[in-house]
N, C-alpha and C positions, 0 to 999 in steps of 0.2 A: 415510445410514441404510440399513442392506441389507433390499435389496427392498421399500420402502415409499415412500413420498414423504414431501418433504420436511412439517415440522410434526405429521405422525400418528403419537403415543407409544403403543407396546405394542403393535399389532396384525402377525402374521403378524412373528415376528421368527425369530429362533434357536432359543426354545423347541420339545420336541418337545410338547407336548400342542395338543392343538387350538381348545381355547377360547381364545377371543380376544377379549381387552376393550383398547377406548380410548378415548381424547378425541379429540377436536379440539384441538390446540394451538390460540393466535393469537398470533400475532408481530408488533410492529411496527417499520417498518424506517426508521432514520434515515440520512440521508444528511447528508454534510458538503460546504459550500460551498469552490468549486473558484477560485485565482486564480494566476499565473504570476507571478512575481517573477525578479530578475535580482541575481544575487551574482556580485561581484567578487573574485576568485583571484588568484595569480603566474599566473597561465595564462592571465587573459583572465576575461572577462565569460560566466559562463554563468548558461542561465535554469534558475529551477527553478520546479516544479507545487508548492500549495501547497495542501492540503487542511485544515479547520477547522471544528471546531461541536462541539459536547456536551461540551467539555472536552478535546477531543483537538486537537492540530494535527501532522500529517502533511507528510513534505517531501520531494522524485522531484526529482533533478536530470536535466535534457533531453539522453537518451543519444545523441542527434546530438551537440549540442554539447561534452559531455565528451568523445566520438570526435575530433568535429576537434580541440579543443584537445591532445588526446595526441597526435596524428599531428603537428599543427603544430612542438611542443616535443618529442617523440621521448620520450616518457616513455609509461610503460605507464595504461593505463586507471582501475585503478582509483587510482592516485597523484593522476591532475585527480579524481575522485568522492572522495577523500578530503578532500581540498584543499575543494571545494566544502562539503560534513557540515563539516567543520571551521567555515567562515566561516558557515554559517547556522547553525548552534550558538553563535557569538561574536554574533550578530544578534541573538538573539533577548531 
């Protein structure tokens, strides 16, 4: 939000006149529970971070592990993070 903090609607914005009214937003902030799972590729066993809660679930395969496995097999990067999306997409 330019030049305000974050949550406070309408004050001190872009407008040129000087009157300035707002609120107080209030925000509440969800967070989603965190677990590590482990998918199995042509490339080997890689782990991936697994975020979940409010209807959403989230999936980070572990950019170590997709390194080695591409360096191991000579294949470029994101061909193992493909590979990985792919099988926890069939997982699920």
């Amino acid at each position: 939000m330019p030049g305000g903090k974050a949550g406070y609607i309408g004050a001190f914005d872009a407008r040129s006149h000087l009157n300035a009214r707002g609120e107080m937003a209030t925000f509440e902030r969800f967070t989603l529970s965190r677990t590590r799972d482990t998918v199995s590729t042509e490339y080997g066993d890689i782990r991936v971070k697994r975020a979940e809660g409010h209807g959403v679930t989230k999936y980070k395969p572990e950019y170590e592990d997709v390194l080695a496995a591409s360096n191991r097999h000579n294949v470029p990067f994101m061909t193992v993070y493909t590979a990985v999306v792919t099988a926890v997409n069939g997982s699920r």
